[in-house]
mmCIF file of the N, C-alpha and C atoms, coordinates in Angstrom:
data_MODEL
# 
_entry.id   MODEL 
# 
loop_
_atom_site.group_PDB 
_atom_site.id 
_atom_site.type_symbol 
_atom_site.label_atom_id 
_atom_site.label_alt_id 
_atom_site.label_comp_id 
_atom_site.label_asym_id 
_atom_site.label_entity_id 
_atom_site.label_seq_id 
_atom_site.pdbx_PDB_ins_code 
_atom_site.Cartn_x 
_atom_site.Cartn_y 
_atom_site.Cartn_z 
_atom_site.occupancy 
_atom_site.B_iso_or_equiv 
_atom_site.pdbx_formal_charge 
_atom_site.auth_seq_id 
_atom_site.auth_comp_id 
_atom_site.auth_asym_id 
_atom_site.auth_atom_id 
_atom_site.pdbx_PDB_model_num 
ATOM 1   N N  . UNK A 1 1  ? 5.174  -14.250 -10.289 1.00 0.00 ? 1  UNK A N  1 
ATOM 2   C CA . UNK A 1 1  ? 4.622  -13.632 -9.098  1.00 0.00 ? 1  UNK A CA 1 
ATOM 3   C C  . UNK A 1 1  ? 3.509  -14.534 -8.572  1.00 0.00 ? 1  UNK A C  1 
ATOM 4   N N  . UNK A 1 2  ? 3.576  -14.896 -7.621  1.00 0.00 ? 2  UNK A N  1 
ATOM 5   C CA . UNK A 1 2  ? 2.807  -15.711 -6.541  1.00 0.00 ? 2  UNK A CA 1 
ATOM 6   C C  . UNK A 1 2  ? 1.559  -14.759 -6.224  1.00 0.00 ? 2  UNK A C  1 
ATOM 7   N N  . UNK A 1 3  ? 0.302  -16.111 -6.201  1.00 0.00 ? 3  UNK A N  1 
ATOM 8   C CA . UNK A 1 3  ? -0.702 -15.078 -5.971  1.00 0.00 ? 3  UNK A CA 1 
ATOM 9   C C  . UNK A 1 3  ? -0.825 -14.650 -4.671  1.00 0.00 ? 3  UNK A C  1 
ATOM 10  N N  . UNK A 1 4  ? -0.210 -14.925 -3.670  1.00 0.00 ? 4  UNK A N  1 
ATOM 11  C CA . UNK A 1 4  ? 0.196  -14.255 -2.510  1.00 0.00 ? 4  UNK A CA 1 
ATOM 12  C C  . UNK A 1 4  ? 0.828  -12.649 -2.390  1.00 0.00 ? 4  UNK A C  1 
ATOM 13  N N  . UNK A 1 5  ? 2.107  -12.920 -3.072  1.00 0.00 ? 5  UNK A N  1 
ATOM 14  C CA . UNK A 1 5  ? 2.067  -11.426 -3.491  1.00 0.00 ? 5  UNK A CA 1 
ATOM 15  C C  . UNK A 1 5  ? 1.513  -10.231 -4.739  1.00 0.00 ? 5  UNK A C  1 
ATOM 16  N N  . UNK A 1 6  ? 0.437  -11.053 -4.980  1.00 0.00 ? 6  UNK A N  1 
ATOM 17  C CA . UNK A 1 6  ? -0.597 -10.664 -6.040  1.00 0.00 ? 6  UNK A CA 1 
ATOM 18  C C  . UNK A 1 6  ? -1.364 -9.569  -5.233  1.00 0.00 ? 6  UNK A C  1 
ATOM 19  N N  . UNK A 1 7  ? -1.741 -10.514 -4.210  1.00 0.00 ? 7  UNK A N  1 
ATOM 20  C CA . UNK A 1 7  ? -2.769 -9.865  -3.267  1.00 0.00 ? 7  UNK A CA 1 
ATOM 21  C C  . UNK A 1 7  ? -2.655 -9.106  -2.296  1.00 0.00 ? 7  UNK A C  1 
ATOM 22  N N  . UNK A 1 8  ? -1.294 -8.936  -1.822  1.00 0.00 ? 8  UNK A N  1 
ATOM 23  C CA . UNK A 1 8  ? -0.791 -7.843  -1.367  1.00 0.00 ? 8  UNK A CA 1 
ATOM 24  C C  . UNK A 1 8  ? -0.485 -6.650  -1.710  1.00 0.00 ? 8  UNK A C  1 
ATOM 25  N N  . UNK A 1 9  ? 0.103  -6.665  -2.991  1.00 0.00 ? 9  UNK A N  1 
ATOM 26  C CA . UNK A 1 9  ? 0.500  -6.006  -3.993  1.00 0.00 ? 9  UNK A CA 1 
ATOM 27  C C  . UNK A 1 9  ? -1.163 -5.161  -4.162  1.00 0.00 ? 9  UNK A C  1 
ATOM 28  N N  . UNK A 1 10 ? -1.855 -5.543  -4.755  1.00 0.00 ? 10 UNK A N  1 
ATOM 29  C CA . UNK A 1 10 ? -3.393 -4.955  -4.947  1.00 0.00 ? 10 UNK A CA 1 
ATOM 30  C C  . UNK A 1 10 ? -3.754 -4.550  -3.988  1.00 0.00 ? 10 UNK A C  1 
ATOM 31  N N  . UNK A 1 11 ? -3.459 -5.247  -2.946  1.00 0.00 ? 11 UNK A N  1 
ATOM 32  C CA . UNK A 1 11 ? -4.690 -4.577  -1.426  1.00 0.00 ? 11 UNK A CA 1 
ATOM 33  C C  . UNK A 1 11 ? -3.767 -3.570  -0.937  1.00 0.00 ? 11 UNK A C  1 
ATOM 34  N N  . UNK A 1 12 ? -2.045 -3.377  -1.092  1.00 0.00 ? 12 UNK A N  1 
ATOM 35  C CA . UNK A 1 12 ? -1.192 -2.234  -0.275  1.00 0.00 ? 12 UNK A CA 1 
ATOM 36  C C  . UNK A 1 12 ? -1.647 -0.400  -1.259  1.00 0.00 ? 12 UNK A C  1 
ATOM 37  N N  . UNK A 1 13 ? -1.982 -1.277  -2.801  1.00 0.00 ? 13 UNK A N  1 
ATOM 38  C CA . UNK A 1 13 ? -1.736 -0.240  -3.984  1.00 0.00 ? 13 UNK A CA 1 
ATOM 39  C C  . UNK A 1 13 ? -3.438 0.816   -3.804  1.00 0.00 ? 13 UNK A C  1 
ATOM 40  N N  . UNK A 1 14 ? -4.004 -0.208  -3.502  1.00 0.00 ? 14 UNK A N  1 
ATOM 41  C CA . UNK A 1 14 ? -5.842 0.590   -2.987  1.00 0.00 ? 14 UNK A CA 1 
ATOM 42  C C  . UNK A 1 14 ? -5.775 1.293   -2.237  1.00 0.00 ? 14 UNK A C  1 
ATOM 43  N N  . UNK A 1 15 ? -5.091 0.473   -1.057  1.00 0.00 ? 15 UNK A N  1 
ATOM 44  C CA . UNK A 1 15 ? -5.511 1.214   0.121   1.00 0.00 ? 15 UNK A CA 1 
ATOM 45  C C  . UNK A 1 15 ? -4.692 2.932   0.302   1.00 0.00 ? 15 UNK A C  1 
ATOM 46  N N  . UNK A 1 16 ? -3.335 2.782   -0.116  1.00 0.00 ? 16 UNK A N  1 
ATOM 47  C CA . UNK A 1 16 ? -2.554 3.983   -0.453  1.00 0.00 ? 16 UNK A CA 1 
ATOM 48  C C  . UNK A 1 16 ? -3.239 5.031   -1.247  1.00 0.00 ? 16 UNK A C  1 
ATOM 49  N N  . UNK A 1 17 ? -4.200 4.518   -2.556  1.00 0.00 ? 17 UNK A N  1 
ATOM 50  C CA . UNK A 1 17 ? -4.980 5.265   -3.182  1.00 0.00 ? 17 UNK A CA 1 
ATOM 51  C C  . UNK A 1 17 ? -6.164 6.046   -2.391  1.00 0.00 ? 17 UNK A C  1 
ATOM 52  N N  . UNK A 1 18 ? -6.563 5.372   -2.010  1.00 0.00 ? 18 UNK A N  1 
ATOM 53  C CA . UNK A 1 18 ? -7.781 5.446   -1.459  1.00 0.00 ? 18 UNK A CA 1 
ATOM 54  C C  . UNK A 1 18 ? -7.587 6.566   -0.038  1.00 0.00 ? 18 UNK A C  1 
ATOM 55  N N  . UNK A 1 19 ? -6.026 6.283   1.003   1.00 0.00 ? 19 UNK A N  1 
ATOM 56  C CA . UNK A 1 19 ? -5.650 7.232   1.485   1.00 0.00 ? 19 UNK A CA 1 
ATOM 57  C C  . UNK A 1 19 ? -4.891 8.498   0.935   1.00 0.00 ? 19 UNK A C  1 
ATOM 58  N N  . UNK A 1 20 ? -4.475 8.415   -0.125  1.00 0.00 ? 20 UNK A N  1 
ATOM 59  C CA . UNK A 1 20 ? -4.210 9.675   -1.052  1.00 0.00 ? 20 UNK A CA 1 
ATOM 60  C C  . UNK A 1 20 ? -5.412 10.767  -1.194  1.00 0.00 ? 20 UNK A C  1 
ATOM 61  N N  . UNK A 1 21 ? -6.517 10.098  -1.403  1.00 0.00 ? 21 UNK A N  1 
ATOM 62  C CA . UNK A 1 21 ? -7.681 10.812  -1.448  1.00 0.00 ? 21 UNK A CA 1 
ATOM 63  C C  . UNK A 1 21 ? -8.235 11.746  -0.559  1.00 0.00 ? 21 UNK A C  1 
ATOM 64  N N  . UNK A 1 22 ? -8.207 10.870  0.372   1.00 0.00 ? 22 UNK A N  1 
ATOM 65  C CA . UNK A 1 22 ? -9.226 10.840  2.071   1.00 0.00 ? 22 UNK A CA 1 
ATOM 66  C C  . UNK A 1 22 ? -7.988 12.189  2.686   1.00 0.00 ? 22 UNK A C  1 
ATOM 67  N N  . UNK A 1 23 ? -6.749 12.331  2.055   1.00 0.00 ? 23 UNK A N  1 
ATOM 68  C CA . UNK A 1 23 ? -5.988 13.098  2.877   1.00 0.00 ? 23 UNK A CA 1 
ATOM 69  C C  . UNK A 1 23 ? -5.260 14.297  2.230   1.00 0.00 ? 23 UNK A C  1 
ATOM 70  N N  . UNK A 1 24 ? -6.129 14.309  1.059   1.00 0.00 ? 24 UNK A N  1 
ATOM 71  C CA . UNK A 1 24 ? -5.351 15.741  -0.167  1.00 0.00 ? 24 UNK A CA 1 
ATOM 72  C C  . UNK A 1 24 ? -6.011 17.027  0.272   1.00 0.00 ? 24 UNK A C  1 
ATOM 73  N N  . UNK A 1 25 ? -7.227 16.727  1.280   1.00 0.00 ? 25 UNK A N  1 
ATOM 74  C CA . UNK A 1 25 ? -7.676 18.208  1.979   1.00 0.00 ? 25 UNK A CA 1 
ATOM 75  C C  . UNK A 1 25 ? -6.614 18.795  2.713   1.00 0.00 ? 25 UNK A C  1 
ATOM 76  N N  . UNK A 1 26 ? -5.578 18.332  3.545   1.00 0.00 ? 26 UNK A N  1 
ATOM 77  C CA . UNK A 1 26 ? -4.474 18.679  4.063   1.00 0.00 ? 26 UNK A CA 1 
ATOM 78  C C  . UNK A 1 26 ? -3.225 18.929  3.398   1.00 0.00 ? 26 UNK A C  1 
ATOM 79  N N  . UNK A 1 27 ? -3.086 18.941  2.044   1.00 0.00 ? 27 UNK A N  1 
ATOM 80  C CA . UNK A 1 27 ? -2.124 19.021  1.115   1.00 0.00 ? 27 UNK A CA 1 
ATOM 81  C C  . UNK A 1 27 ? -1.334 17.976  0.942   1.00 0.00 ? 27 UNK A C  1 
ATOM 82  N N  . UNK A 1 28 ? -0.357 18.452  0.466   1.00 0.00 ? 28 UNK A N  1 
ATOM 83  C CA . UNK A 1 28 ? 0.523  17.172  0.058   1.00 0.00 ? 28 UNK A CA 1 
ATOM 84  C C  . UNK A 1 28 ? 1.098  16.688  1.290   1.00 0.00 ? 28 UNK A C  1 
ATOM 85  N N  . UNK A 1 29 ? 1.262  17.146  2.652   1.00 0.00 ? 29 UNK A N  1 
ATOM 86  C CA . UNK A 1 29 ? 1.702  16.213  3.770   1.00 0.00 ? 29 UNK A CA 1 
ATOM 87  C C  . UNK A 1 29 ? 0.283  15.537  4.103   1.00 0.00 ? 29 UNK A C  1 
ATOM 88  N N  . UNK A 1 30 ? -0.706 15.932  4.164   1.00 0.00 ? 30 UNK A N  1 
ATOM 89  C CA . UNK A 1 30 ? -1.811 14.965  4.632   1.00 0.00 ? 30 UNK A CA 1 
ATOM 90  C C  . UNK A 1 30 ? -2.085 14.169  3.266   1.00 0.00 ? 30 UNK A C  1 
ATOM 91  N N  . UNK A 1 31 ? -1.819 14.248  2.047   1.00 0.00 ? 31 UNK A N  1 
ATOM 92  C CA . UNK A 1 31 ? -2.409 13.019  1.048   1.00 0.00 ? 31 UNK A CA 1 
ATOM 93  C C  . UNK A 1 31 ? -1.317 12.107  1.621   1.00 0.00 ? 31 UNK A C  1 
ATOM 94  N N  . UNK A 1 32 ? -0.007 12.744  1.996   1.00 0.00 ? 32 UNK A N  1 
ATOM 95  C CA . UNK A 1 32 ? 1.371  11.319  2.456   1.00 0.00 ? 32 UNK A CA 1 
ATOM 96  C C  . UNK A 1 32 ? 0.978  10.905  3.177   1.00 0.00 ? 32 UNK A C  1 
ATOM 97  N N  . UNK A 1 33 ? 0.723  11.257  4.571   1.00 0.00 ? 33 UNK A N  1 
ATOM 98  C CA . UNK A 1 33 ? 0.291  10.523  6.032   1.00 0.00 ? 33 UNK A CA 1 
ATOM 99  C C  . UNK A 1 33 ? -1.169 9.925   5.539   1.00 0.00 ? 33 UNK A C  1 
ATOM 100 N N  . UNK A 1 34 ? -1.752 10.407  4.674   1.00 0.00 ? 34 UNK A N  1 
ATOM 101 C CA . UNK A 1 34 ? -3.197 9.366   4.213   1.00 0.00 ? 34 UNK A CA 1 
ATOM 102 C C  . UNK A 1 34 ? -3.352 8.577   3.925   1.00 0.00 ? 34 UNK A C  1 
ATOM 103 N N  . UNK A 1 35 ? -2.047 8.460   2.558   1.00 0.00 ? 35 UNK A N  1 
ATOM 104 C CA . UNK A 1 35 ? -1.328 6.983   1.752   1.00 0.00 ? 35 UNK A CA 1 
ATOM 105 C C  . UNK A 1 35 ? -0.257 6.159   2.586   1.00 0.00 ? 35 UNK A C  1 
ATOM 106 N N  . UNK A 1 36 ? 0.012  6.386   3.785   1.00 0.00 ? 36 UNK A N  1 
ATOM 107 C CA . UNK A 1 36 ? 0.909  5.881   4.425   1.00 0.00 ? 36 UNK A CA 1 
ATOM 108 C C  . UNK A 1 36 ? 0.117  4.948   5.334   1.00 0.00 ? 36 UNK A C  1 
ATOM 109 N N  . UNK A 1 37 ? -1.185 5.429   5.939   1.00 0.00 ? 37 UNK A N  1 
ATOM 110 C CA . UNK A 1 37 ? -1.382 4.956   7.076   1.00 0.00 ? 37 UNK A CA 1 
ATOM 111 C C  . UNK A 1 37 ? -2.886 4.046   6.329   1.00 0.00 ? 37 UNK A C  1 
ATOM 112 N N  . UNK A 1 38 ? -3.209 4.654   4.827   1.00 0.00 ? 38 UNK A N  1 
ATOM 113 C CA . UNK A 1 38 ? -4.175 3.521   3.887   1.00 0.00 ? 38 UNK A CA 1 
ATOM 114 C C  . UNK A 1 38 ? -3.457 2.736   3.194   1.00 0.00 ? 38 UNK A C  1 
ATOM 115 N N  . UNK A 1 39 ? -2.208 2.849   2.976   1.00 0.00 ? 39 UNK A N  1 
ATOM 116 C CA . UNK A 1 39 ? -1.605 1.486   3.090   1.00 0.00 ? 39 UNK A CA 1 
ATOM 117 C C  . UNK A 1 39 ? -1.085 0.207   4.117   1.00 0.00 ? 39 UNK A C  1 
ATOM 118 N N  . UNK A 1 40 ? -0.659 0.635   5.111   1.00 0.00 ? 40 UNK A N  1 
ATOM 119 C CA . UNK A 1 40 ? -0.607 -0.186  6.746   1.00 0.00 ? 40 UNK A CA 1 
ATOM 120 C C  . UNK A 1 40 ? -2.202 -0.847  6.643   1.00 0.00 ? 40 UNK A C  1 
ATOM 121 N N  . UNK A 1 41 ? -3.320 0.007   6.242   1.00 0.00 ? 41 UNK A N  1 
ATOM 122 C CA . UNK A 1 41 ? -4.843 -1.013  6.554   1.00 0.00 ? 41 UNK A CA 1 
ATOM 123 C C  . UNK A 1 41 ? -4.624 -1.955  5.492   1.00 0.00 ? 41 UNK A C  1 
ATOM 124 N N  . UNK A 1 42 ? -4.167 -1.476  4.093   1.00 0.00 ? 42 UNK A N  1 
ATOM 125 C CA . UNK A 1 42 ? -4.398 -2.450  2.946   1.00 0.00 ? 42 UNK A CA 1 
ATOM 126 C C  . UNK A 1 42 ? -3.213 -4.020  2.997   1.00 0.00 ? 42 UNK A C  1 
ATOM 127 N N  . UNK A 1 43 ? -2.370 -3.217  3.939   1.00 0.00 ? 43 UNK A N  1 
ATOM 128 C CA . UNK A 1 43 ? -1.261 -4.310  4.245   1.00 0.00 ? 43 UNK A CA 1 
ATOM 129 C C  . UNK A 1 43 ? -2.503 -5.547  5.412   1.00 0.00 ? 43 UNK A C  1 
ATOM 130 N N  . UNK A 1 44 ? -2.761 -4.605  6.006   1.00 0.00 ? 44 UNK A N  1 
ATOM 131 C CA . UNK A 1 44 ? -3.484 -5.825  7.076   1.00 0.00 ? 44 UNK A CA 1 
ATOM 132 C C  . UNK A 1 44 ? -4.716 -6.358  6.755   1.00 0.00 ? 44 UNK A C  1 
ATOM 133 N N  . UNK A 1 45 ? -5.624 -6.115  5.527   1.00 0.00 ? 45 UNK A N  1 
ATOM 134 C CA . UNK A 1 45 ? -6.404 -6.488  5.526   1.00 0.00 ? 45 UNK A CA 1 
ATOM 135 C C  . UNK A 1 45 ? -5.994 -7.442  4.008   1.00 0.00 ? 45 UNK A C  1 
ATOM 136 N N  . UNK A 1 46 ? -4.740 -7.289  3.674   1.00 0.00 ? 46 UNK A N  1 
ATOM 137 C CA . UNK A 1 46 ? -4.096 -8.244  2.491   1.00 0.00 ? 46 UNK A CA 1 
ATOM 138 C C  . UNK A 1 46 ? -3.822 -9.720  3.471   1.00 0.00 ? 46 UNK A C  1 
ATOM 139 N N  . UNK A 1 47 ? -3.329 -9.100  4.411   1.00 0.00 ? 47 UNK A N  1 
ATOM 140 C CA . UNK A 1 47 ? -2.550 -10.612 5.289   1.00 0.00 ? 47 UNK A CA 1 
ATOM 141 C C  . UNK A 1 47 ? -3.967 -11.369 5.688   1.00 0.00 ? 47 UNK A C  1 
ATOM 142 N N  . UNK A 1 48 ? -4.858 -10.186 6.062   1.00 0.00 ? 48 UNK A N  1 
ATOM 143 C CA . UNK A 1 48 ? -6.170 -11.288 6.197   1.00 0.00 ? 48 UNK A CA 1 
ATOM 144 C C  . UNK A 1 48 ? -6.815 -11.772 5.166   1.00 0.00 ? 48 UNK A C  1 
ATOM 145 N N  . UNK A 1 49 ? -7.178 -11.599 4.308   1.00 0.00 ? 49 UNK A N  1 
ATOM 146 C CA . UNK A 1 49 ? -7.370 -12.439 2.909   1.00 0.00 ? 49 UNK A CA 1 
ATOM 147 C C  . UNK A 1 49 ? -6.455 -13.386 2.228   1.00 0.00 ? 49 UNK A C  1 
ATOM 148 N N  . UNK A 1 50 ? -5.266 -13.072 2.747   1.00 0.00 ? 50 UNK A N  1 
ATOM 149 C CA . UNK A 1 50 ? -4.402 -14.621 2.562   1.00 0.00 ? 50 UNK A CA 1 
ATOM 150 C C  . UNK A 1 50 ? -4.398 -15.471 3.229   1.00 0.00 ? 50 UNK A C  1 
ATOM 151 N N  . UNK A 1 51 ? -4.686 -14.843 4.731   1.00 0.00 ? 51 UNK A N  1 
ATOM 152 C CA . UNK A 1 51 ? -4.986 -16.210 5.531   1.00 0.00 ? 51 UNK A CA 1 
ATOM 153 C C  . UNK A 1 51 ? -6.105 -16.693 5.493   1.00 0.00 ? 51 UNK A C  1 
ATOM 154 N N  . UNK A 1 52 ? -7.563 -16.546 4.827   1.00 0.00 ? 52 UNK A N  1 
ATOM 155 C CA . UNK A 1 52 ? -8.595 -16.719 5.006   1.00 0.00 ? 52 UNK A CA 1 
ATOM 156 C C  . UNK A 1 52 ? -8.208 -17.443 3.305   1.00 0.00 ? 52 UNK A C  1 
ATOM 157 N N  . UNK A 1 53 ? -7.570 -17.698 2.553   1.00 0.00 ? 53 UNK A N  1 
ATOM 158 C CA . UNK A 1 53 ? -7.207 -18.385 1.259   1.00 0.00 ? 53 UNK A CA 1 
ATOM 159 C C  . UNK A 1 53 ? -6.804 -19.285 1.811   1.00 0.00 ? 53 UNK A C  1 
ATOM 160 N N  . UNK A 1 54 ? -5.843 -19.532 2.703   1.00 0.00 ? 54 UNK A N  1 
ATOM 161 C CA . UNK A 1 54 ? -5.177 -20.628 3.230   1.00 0.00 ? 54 UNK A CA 1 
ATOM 162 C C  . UNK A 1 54 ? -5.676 -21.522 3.422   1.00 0.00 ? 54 UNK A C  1 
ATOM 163 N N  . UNK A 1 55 ? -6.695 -21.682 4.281   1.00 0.00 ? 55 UNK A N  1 
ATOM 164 C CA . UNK A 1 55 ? -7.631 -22.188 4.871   1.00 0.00 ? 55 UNK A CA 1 
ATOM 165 C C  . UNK A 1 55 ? -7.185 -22.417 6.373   1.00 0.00 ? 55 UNK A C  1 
ATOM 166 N N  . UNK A 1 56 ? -6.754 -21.589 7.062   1.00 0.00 ? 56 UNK A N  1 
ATOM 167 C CA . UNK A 1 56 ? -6.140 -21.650 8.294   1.00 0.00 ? 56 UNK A CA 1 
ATOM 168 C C  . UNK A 1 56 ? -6.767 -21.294 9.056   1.00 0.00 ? 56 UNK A C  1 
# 
């Protein structure tokens, strides 16, 4: 495993957590739409820490 998808992998798995949390006041459809839409940030803020590795 490439540390590229190291770091995606970690930043998609947080951010899903982290929206699991932020969205279990709404039950189990708001912890989903919480972990769905804190993973889309952890996706984009993964692609920006790979490109900022790059040196691009």
């Amino acid at each position: 495993m490439s540390l590229r998808s190291l770091i995606l992998l970690v930043a998609i798995s947080i951010g899903g957590a982290i929206g699991w949390r932020c969205g279990s006041f709404g039950g189990i459809m708001g912890s989903y739409l919480g972990s769905v839409l804190g993973s889309a940030i952890g996706l984009y803020l993964g692609r920006k820490i790979q490109h900022n590795l790059d040196g691009d």
